[in-house]
Backbone atoms as SQL, in Angstrom:
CREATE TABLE atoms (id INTEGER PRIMARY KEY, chain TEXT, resi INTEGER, resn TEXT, atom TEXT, x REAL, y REAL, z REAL);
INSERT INTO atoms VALUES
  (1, 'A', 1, 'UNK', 'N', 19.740, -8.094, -21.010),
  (2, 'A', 1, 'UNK', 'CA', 18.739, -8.545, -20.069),
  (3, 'A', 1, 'UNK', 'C', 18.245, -7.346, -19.258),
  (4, 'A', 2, 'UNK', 'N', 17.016, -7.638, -18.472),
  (5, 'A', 2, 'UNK', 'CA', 16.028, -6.289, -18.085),
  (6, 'A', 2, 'UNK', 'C', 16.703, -6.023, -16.159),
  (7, 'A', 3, 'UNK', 'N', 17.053, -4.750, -15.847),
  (8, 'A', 3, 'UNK', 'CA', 17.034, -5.578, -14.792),
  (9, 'A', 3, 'UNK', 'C', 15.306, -5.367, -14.354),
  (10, 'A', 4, 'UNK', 'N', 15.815, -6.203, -12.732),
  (11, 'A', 4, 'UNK', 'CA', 14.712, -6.844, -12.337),
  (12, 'A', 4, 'UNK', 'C', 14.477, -5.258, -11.336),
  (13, 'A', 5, 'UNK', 'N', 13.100, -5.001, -10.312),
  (14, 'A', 5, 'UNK', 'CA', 12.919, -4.482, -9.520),
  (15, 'A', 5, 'UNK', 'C', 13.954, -5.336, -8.380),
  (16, 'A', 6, 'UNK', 'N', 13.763, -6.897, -8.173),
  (17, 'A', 6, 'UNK', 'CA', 14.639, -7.601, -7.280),
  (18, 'A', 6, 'UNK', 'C', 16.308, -7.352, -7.307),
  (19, 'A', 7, 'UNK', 'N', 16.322, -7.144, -8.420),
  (20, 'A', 7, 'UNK', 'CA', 17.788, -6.736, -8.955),
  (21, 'A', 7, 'UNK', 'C', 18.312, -5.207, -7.843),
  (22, 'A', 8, 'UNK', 'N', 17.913, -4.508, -8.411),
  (23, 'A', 8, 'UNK', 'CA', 17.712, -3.000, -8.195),
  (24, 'A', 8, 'UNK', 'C', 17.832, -2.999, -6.472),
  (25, 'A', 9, 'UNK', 'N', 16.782, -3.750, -6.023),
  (26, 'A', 9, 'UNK', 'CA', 16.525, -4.464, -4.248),
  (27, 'A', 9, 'UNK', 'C', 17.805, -4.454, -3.625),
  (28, 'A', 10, 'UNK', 'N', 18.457, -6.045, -4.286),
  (29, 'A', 10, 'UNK', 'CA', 19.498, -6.566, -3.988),
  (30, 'A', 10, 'UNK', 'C', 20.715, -5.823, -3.909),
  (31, 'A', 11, 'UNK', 'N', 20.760, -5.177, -4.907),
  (32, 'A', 11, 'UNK', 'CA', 21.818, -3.716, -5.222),
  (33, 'A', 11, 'UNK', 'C', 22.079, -3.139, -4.055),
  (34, 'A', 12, 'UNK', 'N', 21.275, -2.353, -3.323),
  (35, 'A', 12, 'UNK', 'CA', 21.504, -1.739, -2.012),
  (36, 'A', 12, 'UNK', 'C', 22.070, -2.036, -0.990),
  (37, 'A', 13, 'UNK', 'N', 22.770, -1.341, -0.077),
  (38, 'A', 13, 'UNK', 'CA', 23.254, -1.688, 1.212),
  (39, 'A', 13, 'UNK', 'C', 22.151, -2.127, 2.377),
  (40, 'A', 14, 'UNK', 'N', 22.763, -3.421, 2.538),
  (41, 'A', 14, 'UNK', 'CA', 21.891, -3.858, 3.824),
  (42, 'A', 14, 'UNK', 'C', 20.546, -2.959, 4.397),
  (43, 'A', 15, 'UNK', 'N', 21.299, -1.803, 4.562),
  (44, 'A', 15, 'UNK', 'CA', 20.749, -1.088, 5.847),
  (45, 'A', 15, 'UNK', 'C', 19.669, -0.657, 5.063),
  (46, 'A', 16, 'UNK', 'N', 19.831, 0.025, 3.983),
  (47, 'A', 16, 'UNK', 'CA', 18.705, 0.385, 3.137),
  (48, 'A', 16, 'UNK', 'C', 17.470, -0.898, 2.579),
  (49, 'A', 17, 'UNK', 'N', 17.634, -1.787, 2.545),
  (50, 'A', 17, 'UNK', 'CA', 16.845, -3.269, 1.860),
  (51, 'A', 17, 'UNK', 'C', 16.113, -3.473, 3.228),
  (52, 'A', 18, 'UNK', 'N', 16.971, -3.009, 4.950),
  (53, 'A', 18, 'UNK', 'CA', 16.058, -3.383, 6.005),
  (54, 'A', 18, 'UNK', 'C', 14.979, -2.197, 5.988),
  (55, 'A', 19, 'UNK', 'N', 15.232, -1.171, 5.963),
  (56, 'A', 19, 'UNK', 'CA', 14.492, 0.031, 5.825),
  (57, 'A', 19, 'UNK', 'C', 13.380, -0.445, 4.722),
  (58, 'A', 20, 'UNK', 'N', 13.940, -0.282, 3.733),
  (59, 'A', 20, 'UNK', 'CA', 12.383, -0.373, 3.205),
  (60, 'A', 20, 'UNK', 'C', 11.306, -2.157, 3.495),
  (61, 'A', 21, 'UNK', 'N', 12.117, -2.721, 3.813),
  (62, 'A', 21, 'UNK', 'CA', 11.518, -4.168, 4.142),
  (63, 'A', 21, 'UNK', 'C', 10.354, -3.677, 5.047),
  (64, 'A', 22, 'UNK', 'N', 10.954, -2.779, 6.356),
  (65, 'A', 22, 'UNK', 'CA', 10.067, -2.385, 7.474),
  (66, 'A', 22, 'UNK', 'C', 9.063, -1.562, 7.114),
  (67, 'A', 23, 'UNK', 'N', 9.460, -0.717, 5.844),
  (68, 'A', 23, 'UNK', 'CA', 8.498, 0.501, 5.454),
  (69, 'A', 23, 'UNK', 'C', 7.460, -0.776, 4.813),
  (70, 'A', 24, 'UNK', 'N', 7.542, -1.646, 3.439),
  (71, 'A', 24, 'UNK', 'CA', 6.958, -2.283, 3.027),
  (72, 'A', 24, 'UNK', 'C', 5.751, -3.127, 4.282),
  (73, 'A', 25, 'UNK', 'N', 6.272, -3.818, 5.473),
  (74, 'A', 25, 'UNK', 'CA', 5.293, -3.928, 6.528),
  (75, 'A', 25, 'UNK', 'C', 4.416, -3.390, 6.934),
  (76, 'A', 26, 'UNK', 'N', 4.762, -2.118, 7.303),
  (77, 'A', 26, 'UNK', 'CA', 3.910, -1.217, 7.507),
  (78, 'A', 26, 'UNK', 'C', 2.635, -0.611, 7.220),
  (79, 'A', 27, 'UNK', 'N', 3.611, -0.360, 5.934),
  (80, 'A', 27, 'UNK', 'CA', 2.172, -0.006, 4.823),
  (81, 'A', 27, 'UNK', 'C', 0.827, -1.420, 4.749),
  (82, 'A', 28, 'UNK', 'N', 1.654, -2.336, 4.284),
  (83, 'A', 28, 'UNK', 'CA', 0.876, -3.528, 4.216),
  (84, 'A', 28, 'UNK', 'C', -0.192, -3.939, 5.513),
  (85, 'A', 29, 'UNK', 'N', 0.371, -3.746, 6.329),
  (86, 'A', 29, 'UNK', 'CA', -0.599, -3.811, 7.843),
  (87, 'A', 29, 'UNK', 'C', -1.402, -2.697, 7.769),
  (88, 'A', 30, 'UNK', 'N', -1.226, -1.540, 7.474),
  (89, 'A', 30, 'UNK', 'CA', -1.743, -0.089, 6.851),
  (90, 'A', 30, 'UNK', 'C', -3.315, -0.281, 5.904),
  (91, 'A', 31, 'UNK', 'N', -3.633, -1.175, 5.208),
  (92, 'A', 31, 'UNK', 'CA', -3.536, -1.309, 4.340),
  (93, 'A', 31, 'UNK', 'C', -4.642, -2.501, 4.989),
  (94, 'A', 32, 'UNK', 'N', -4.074, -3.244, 5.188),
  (95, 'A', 32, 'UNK', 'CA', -5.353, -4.148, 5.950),
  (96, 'A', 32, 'UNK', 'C', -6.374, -3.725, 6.992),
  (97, 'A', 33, 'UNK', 'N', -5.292, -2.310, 7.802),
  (98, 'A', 33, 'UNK', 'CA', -6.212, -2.388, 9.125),
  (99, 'A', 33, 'UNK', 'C', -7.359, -1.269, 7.932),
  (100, 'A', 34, 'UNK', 'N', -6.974, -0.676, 7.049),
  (101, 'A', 34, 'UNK', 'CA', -8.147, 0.384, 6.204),
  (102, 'A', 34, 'UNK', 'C', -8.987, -0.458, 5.785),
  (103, 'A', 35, 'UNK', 'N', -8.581, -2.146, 5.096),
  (104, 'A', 35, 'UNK', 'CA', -9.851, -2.593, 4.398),
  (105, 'A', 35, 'UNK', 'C', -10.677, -3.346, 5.507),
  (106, 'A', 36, 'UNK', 'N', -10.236, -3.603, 6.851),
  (107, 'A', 36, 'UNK', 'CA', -10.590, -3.647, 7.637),
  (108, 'A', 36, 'UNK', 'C', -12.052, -3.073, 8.318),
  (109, 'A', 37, 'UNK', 'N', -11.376, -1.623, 8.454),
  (110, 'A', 37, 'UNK', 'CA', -12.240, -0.658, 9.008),
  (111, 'A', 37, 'UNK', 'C', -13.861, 0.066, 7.756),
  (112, 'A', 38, 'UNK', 'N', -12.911, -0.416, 6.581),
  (113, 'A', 38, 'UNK', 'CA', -14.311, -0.204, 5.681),
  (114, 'A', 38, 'UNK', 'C', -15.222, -1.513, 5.593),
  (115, 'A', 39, 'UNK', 'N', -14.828, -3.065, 5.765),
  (116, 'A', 39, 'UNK', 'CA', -15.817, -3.793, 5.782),
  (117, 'A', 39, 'UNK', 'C', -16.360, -3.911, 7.466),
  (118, 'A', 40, 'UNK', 'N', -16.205, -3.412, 7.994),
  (119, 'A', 40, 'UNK', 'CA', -16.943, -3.452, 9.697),
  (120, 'A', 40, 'UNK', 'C', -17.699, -2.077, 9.472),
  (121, 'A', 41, 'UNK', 'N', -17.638, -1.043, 8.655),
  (122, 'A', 41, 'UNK', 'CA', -18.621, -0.212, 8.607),
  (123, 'A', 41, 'UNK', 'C', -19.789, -0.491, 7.625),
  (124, 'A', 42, 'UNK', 'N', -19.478, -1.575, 6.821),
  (125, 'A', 42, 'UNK', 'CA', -20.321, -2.151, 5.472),
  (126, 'A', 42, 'UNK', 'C', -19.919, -0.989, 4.299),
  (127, 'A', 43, 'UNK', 'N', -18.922, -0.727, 4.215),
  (128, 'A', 43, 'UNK', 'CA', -18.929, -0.159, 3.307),
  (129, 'A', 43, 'UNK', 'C', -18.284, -0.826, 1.676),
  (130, 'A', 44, 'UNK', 'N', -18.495, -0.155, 0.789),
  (131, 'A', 44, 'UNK', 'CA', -17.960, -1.084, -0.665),
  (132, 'A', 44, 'UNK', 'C', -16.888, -0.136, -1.207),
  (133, 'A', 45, 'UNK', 'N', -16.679, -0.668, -1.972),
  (134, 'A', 45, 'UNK', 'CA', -15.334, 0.373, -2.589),
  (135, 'A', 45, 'UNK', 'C', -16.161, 1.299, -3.364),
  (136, 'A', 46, 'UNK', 'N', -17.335, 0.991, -3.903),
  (137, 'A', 46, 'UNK', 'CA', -18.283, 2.417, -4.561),
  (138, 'A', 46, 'UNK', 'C', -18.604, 3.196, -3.422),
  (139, 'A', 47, 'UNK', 'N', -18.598, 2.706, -2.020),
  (140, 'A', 47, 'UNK', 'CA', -18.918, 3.917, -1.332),
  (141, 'A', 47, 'UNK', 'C', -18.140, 4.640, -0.961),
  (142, 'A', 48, 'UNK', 'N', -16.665, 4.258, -0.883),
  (143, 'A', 48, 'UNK', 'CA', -15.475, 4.482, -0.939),
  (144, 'A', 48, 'UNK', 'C', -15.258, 5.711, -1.775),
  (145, 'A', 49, 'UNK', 'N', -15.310, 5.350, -2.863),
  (146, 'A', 49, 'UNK', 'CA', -14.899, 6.881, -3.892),
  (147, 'A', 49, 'UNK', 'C', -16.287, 7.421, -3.692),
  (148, 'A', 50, 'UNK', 'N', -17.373, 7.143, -4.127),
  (149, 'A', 50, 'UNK', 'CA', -18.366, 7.917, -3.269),
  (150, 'A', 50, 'UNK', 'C', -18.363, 9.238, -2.150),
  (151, 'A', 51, 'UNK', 'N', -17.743, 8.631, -0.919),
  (152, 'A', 51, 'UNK', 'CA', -17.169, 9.600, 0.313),
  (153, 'A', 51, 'UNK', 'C', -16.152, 10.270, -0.079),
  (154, 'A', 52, 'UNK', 'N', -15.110, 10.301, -0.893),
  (155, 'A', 52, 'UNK', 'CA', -14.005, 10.773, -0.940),
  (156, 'A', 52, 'UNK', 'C', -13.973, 11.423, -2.296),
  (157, 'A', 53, 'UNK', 'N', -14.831, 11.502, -2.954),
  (158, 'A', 53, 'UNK', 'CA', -15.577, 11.693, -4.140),
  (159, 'A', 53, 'UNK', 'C', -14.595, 11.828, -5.392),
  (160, 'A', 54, 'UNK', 'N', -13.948, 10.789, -5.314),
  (161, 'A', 54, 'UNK', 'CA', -13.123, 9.559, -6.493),
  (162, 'A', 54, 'UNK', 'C', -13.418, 9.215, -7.382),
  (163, 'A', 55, 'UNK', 'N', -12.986, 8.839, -8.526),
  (164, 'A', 55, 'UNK', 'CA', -13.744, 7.531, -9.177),
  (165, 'A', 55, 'UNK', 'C', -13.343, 6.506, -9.039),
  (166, 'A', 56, 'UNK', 'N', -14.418, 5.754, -8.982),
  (167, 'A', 56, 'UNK', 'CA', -14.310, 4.054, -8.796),
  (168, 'A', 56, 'UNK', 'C', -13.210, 3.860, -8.858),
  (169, 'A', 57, 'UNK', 'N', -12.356, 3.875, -9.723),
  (170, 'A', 57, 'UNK', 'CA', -11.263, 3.454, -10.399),
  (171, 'A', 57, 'UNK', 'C', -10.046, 3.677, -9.701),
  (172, 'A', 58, 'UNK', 'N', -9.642, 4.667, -8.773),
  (173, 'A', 58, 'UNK', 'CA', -8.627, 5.109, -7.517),
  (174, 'A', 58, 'UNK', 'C', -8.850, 4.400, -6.676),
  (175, 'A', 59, 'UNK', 'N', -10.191, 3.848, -6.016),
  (176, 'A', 59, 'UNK', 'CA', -9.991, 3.405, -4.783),
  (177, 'A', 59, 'UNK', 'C', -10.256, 2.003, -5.123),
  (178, 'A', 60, 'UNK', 'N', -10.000, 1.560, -6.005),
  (179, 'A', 60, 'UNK', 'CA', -9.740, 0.074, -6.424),
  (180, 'A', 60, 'UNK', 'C', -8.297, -0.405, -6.128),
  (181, 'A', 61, 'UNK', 'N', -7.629, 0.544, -6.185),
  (182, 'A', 61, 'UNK', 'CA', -6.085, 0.541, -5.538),
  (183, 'A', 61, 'UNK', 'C', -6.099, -0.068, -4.479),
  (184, 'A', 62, 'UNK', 'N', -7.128, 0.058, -3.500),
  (185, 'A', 62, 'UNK', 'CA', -7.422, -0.204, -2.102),
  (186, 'A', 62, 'UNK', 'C', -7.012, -1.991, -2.005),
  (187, 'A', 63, 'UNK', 'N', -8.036, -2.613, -2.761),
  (188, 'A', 63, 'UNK', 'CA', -8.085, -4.052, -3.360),
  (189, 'A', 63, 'UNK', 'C', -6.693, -4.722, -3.271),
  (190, 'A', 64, 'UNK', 'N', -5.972, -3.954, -4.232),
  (191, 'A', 64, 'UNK', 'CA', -4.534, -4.327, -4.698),
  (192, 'A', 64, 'UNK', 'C', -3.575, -3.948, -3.757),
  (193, 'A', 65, 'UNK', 'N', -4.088, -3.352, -2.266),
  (194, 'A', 65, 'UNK', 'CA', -2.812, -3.454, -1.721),
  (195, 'A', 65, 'UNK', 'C', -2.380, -1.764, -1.828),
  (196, 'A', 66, 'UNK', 'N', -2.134, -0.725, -2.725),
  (197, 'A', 66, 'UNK', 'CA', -1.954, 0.415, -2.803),
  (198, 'A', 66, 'UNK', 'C', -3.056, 1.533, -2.344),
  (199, 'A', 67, 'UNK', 'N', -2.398, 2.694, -1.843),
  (200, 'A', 67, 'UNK', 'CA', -3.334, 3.492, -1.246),
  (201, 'A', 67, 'UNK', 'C', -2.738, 4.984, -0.793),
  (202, 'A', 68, 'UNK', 'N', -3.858, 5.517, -1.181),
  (203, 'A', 68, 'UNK', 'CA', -2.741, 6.727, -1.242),
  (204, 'A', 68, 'UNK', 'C', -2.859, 7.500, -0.507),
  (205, 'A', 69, 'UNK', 'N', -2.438, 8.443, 0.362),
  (206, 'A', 69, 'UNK', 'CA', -2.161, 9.389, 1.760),
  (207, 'A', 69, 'UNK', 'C', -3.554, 9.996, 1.476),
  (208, 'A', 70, 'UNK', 'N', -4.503, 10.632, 0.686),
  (209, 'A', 70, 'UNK', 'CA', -5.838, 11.507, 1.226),
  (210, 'A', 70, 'UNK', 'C', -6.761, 10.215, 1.535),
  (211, 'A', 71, 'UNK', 'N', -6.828, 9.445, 0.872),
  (212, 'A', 71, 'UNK', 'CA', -7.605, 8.448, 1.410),
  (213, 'A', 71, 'UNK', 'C', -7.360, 7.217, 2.513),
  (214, 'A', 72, 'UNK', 'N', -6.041, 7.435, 3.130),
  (215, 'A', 72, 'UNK', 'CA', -5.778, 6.575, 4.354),
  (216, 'A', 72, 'UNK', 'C', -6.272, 7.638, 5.424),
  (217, 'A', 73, 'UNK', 'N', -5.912, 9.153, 5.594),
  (218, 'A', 73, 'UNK', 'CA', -6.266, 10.055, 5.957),
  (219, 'A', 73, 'UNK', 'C', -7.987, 10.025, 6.258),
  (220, 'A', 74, 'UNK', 'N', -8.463, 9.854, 5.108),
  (221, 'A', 74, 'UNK', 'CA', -9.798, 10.229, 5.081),
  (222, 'A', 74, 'UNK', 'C', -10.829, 9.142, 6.287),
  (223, 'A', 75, 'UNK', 'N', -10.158, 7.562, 5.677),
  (224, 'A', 75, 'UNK', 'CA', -10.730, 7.003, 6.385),
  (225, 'A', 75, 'UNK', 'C', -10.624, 6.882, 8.072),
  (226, 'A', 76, 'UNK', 'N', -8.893, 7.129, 8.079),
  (227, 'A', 76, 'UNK', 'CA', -8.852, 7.086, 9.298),
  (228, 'A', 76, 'UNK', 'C', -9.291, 7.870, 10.146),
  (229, 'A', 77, 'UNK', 'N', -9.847, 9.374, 9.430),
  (230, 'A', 77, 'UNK', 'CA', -10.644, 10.251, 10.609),
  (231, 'A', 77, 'UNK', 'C', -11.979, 10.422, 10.465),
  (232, 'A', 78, 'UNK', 'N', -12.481, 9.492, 9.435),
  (233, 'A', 78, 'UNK', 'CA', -14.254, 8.785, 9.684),
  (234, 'A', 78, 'UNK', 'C', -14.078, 8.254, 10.530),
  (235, 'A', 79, 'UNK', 'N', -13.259, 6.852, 10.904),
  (236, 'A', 79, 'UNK', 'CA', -13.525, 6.089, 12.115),
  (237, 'A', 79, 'UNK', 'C', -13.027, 7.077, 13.625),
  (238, 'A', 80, 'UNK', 'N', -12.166, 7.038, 13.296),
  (239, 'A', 80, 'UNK', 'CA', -12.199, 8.401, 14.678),
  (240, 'A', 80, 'UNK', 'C', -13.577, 8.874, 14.861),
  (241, 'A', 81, 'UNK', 'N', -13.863, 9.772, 13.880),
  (242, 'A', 81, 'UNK', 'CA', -15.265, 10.600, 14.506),
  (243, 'A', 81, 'UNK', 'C', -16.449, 9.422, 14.975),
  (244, 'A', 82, 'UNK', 'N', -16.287, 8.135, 13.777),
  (245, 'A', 82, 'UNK', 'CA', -17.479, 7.518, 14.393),
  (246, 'A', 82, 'UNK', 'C', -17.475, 6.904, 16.447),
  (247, 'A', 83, 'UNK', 'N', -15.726, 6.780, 16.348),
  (248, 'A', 83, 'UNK', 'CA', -15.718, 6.119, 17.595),
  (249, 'A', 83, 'UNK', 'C', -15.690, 7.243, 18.759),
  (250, 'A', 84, 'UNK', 'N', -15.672, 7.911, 18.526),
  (251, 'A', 84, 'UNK', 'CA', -16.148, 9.207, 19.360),
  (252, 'A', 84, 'UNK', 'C', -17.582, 9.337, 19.373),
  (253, 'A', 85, 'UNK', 'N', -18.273, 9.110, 18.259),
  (254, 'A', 85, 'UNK', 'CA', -19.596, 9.240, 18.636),
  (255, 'A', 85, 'UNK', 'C', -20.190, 8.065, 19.070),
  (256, 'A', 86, 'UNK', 'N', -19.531, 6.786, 18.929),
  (257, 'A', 86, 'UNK', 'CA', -20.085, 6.039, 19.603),
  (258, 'A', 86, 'UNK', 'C', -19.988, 6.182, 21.541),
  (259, 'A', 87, 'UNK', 'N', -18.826, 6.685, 21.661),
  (260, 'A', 87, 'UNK', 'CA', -18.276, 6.855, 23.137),
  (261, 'A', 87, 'UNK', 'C', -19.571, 7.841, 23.934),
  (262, 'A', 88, 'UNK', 'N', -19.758, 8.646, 22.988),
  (263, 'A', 88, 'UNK', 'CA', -20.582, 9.850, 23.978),
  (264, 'A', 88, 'UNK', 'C', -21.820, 9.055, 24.245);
């Protein structure tokens, strides 16, 4: 029989299964507040790799929940600059 990823989970000491439980949150809230911040700017996931100059096909990850450090990066210091320029 295969094991499972749940398998593998379960395997670990407590302390480690809370750790990543919290890391798994994180990201996931991570992850919303990005698709968040791209539909309040109107943006699409083609404009997405577009700006970050991707193909389509990477920032479709976005969709599914996965996302990867230049592009959490990226977006998060578009909205910075925009909310700075909105401030001035």
């Amino acid at each position: 029989m295969a094991t499972t990823l749940d398998d593998v989970i379960n395997s670990l000491p407590s302390e480690r299964r809370e750790k990543i439980e919290h890391l798994t949150v994180e990201l996931v809230e991570e992850v919303a507040t990005l698709r968040e911040l791209r539909k309040k700017q109107k943006l699409t996931q083609a404009d997405i790799s577009q700006l970050l100059g991707e193909h389509p096909n990477s920032t479709q990850c976005c969709r599914a929940g996965v996302i990867n450090k230049k592009m959490a990066t990226t977006l998060k210091d578009r909205k910075l600059r925009k909310l700075q320029e909105n401030a001035d």
